[in-house]
N, C-alpha and C positions, 0 to 999 in steps of 0.2 A: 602668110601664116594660115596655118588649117585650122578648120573650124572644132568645137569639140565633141559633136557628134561624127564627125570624119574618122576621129582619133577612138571614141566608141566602137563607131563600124569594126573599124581593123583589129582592134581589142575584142569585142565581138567572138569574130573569127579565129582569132589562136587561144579564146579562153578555154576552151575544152582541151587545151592541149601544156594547160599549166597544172603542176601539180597544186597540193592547198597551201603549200607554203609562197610557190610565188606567187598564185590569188589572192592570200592575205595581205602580202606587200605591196602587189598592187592597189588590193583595195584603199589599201593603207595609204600606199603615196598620192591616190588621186583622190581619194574622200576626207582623210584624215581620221585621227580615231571612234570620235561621234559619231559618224557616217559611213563608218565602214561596213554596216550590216547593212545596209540601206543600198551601197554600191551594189556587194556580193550579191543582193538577191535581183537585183536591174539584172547585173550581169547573166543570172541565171535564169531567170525570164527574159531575156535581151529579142528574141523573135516574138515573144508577144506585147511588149513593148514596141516593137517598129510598127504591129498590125495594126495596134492599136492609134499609135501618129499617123500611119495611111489613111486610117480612119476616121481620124479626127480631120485631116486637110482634105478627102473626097467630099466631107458630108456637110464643110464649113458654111452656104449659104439653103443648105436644107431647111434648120428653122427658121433662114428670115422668108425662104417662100410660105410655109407653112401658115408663118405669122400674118404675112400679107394678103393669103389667099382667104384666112379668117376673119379679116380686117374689113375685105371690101365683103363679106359675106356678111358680115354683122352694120356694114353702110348700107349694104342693099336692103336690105331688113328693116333699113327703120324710115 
């Protein structure tokens, strides 16, 4: 079974190539109607949305160095 950002990816890629009406049903059949504006605009941010999760997975142990390097910096200190 594929995963659900797999099935994004590819949805991704031919969104720009649906008109609004089959955007709407899509949004529709993957969000349901509470969350369909919520889909439609992922979808349309969809490249700053992935930059943004590269981002988040490159920079994951950035604050625990930060915090450690603060840590013995305030042990050496005292």
């Amino acid at each position: 079974m594929r995963g659900f950002d797999e099935v994004l990816d590819d949805l991704a890629e031919k969104w720009d190539n649906l008109n609004d009406v089959e955007q709407n049903a899509v949004a529709t059949a993957m969000a349901g109607v509470r969350q369909r504006n919520q889909f439609l605009a992922l979808m349309q941010n969809y490249d700053q949305y992935k930059e943004s999760l590269e981002s988040s997975r490159t920079s994951s142990g950035t604050a625990d160095e930060k915090y450690a390097a603060v840590m013995d910096s305030i042990a050496t200190s005292m």
